[in-house]
N, C-alpha and C positions, 0 to 999 in steps of 0.2 A: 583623586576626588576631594577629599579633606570634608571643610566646612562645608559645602552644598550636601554633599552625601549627608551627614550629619543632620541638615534641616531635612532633607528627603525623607530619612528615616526616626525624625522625631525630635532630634535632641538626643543630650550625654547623660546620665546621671540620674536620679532622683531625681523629683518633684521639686522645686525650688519653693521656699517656705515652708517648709514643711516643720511642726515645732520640735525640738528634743526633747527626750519626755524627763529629765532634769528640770527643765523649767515650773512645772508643778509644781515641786517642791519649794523652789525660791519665792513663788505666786502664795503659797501656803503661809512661808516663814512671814511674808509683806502685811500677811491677812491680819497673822497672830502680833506682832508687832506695831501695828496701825490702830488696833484693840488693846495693847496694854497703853499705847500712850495717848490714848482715848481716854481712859477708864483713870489713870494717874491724875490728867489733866482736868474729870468730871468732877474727881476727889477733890482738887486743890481748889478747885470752885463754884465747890457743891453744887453740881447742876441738878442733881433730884428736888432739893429745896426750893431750890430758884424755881424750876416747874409745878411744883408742888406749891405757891402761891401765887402760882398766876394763874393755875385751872383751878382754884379755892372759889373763886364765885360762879367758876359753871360747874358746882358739884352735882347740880340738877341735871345736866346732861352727859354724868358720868365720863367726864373727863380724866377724871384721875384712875379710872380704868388706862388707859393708853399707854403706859411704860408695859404693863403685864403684854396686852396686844401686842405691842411692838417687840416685846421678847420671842414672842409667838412666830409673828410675823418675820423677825431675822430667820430662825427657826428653822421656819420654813421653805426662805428663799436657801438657807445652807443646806437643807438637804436637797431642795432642786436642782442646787448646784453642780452635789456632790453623784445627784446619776447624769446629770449631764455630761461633766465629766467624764462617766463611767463610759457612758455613749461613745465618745469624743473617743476615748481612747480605743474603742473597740474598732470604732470607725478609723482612725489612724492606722489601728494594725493592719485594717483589711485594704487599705489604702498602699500600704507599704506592700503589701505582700501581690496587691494587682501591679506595683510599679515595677516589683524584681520581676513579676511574670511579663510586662510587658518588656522591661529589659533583655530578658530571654530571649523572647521573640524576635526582638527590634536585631540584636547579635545574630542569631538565629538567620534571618533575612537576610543580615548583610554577608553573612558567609555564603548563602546560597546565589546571594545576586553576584557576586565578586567572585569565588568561582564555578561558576555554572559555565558548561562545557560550552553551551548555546552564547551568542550575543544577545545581551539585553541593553533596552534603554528605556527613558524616561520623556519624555519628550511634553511643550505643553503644545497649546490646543493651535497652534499653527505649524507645529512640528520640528520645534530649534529644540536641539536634542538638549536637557537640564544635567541628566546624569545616564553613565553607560557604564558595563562594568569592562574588567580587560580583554575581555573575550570579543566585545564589540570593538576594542581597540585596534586588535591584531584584525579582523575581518575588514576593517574600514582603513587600513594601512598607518594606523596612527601608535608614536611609543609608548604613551600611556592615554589614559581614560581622558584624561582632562583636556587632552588638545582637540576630542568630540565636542565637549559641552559648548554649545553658543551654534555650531552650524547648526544648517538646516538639511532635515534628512533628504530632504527630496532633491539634496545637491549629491547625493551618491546614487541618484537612480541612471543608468544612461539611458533613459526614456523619463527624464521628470516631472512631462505632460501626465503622466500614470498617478503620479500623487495625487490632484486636484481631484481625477476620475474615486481615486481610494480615500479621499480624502470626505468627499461626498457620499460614499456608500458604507464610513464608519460610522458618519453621523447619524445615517438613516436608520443602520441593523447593529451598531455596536460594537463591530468585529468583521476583518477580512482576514480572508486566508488566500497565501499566494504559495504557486507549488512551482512555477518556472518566474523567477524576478533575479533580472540583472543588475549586477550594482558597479558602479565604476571606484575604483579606492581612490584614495589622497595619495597614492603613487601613482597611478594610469592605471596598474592594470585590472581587470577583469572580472568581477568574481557572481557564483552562478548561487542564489540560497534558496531556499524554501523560510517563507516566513507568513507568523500571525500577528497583526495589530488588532489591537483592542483600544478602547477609551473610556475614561472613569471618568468620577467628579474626586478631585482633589479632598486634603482636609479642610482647605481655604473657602472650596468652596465653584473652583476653578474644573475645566475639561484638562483632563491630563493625556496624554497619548504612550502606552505600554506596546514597545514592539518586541518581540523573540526572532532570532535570526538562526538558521544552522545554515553552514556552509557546507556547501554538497560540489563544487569546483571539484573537485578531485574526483569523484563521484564520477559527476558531466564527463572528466576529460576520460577516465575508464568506460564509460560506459561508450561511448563516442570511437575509441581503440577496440573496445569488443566488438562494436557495430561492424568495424569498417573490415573487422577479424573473420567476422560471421559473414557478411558480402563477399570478401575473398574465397572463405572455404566454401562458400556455396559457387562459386562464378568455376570453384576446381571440379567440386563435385558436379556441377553441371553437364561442363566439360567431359567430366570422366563418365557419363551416362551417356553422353551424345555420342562419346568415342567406342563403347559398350552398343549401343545399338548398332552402329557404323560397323561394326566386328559382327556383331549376329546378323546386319542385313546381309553381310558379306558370305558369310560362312553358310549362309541358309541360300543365297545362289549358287555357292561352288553346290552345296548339297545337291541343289534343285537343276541346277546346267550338269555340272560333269559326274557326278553320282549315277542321277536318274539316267543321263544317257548308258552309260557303262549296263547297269544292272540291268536296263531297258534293251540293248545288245544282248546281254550275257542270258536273258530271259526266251528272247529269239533264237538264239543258238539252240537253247537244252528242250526247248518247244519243237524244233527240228530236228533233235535228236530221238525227240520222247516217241515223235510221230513214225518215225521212220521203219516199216516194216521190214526193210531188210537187212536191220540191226540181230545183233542176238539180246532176249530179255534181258538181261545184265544192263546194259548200255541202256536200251529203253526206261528202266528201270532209275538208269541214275539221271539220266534225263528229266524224270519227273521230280526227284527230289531236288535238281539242282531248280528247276520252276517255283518249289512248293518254299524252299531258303529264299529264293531270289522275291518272291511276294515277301516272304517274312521280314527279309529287310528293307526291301522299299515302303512296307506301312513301316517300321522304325522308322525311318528317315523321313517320313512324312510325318510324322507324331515329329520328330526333331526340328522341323520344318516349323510347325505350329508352334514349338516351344519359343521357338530363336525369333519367329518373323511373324506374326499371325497373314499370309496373303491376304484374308479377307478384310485388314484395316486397310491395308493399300488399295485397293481394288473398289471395295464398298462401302466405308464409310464408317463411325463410329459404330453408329446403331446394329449394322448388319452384323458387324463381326463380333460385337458384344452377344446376338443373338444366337449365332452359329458355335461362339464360345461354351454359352450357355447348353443350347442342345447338346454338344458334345459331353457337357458335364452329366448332363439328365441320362443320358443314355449308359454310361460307364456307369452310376450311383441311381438305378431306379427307383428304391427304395426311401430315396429323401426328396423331399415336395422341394420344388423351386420354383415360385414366382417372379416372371421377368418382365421389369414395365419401361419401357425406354420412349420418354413423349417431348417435341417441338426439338429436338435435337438438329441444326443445319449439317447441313452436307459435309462443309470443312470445318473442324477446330485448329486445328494446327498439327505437325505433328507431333510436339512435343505434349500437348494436351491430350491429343490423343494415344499416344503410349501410354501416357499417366494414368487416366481413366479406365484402359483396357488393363493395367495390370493391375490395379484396385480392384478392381469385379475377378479378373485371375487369381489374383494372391484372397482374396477373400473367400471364394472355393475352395481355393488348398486350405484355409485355415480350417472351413468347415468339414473337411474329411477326413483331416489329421488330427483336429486337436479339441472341436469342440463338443462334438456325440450330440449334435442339434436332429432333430427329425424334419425339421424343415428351414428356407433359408427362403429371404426377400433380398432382391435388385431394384433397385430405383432408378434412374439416369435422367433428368429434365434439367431443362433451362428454364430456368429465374430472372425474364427480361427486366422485371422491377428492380433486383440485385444486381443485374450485370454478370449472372455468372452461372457456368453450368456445374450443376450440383449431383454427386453421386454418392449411393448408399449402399452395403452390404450388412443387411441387420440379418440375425440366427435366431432360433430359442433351445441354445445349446446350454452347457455347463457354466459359461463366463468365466471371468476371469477378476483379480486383485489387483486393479490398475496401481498401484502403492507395489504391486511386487516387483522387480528387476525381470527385463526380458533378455532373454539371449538370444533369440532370432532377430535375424535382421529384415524381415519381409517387409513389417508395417514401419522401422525404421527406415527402410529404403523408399517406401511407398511417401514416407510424410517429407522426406529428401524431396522427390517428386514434384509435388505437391506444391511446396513453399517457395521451391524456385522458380514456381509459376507466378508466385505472387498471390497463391491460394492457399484457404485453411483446410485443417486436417486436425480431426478428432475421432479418439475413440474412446466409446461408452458402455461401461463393460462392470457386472459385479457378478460374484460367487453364487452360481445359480440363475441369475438374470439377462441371463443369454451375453451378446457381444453386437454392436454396432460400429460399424466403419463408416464415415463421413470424410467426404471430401469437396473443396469449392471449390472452382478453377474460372478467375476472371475471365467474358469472355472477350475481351481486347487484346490479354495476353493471350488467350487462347486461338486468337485469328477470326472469329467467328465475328468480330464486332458488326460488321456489314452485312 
């Protein structure tokens, strides 16, 4: 930077002209010596005489008053002199002491501007950059500071149409702020900042233009690797939920085909065994317990049925099977009030919106039986045609919960899995004491219902 720097920030040094305070002294010694060979020279030819007959005929207007005056009157002006001085010199000190503060300052600045972590520059009112420190060096691909000064900024923009537009709305408000601006370096490549421009009036008198730069490239290129990190693990996790349902529709037909037939025989046999009176009671007898196992395990496996497969989402639809879900819970838990409101819901969402949904409203049952001591619970289910999306709620006015606390279940974790890889949002609203709310959005384009 050198000498530009330097005018940018002021100048070097003290005050130029400024007096040594020596000089007084020598100004003093000039005084008293300019006064004795005054005074020698008045002696050698008698100037009071000489004055003293040529004001002898205006003694009427008291002329020969005027040496005494005039004594008066030096007098005078010496001691004027002497607080002027005194001024002078207070004001001097207070003068030197605002120049060491401003030199503080001015040091001060330039350590901050030179290394500050951010790219700074100076720029004047068309935006050919005057001064930069090496922070905007390294960002704009250059070896040092100096090989900035003279371009023009908006030759590093790779959209430099964007200046003129910025360019006009510093002059308007004073100040932009840009949070995605691309810049091209003086090598080719790339780089991604966030930056503020500002614009003053110089000390000249001039618009000057103040830009801050941070470079956030590294940032971009992480953050761009976690994206594409986070769309893999969900494209797995998907996968691994479609292949999990794929398993339970599976398992919940062998249940429902080769299960139920078996138990379904095996129920018919001990029925013709139970009836049979020409058995001896024994037989009869076990005939009926083997009946009374053979119901106890077909409601098992029908409760297993519902866990693994709900049939009524296949069969009838979101709405119904949410409803039927519901009942089933009302009747196991009398005791706890549930309102169920499911409104404008279409026939198909999909199935994968529809799993998601249906286990939202399930897993938010369990939560309320397990874990929150609510006395009553709300269900919501509607479509949002203004949003595009259908929207479901399970709110409580149970215990709640510390959303700041760590969870170890994975229900609502698995639920927001769900959820996102629909391309919908998922919240829960939950404090100590203020019950718990479950929200979920489910586009409905992803969700098939667009039509």
């Amino acid at each position: 930077m050198g000498d530009s720097e330097d005018a940018a920030f002021g100048g070097k040094g003290p005050a130029a002209g400024v007096p040594h305070p020596g000089l007084a002294w020598r100004d003093l010694g000039l005084v008293v010596l300019v006064t004795l060979v005054f005074f020698l020279a008045a002696s050698l030819l008698e100037v009071s005489e000489m004055v003293g007959r040529w004001v002898k005929p205006f003694e009427s207007y008291q002329l020969d008053e005027l040496p005494a005056a005039a004594v008066v009157l030096v007098a005078g002006l010496a001691w004027s002199s002497w607080r002027r001085s005194r001024q002078l010199s207070t004001e001097m000190g207070l003068r030197l002491q605002a120049q060491a503060r401003l030199d503080a300052q001015r040091q001060l600045l330039e350590v901050l501007f030179k290394e500050n972590l951010s790219a700074n520059l100076i720029a004047d009112a068309d935006g050919f950059i005057v001064l930069a420190n090496p922070e905007l060096a390294r960002l704009f691909g250059f070896a040092s500071p100096v090989e900035a000064v003279g371009r023009r900024l908006a030759d590093f923009y790779q959209e430099p149409e964007h200046w003129d537009e910025q360019l006009r709305e510093l002059r308007r408000a004073g100040r932009v702020d840009l949070t995605d601006l691309r810049l091209r370096r003086a090598d080719g490549d790339a780089a991604a900042v966030i930056a503020r421009i500002t614009v003053r009036e110089s000390g000249a008198g001039a618009e000057e233009i103040h830009a801050f730069f941070a470079d956030v490239t590294a940032l971009e290129r992480t953050r761009s690797e976690l994206a594409g990190a986070l769309q893999e693990n969900r494209r797995l996790a998907q996968r691994g939920i479609e292949m999990l349902e794929q398993e339970r529709r599976h398992i919940a037909r062998e249940l429902h085909d080769e299960m139920g037939q078996w138990l379904n025989a095996l129920k018919i046999d001990a029925v013709s065994l139970r009836d049979r009176t020409d058995l001896p009671e024994d037989a009869r007898s076990t005939g009926r317990s083997i009946v009374e196992l053979t119901d106890h395990v077909y409601a098992v496996a029908r409760s297993l049925l519902k866990e693994l497969r709900p049939v009524a989402l296949d069969e009838l639809g979101l709405a119904t099977a949410l409803q039927h879900c519901v009942d089933q819970w009302r009747r196991r838990h009398p005791n706890l009030r549930c309102d169920f409101r499911a409104e404008g819901l279409p026939e198909s969402l999909g199935e994968a919106a529809n799993i998601a949904l249906y286990r939202l409203v399930q897993e938010g049952l369990t939560n309320v039986t397990k874990h929150s001591g609510a006395r009553s619970v709300r269900i919501e289910v509607q479509q949002d045609l203004a949003a595009g999306e259908v929207c479901a709620a399970v709110s409580d006015d149970g215990i709640g919960m510390d959303p700041a606390t760590p969870r170890t279940g994975l229900g609502l974790a698995g639920l927001r899995e769900r959820v996102e890889m629909l391309g919908g949002r998922f919240r829960v609203d939950s404090a100590p004491g203020g019950g718990t709310r479950v929200h979920a959005a489910v586009p409905l384009v992803v969700a098939g219902a667009g039509a």
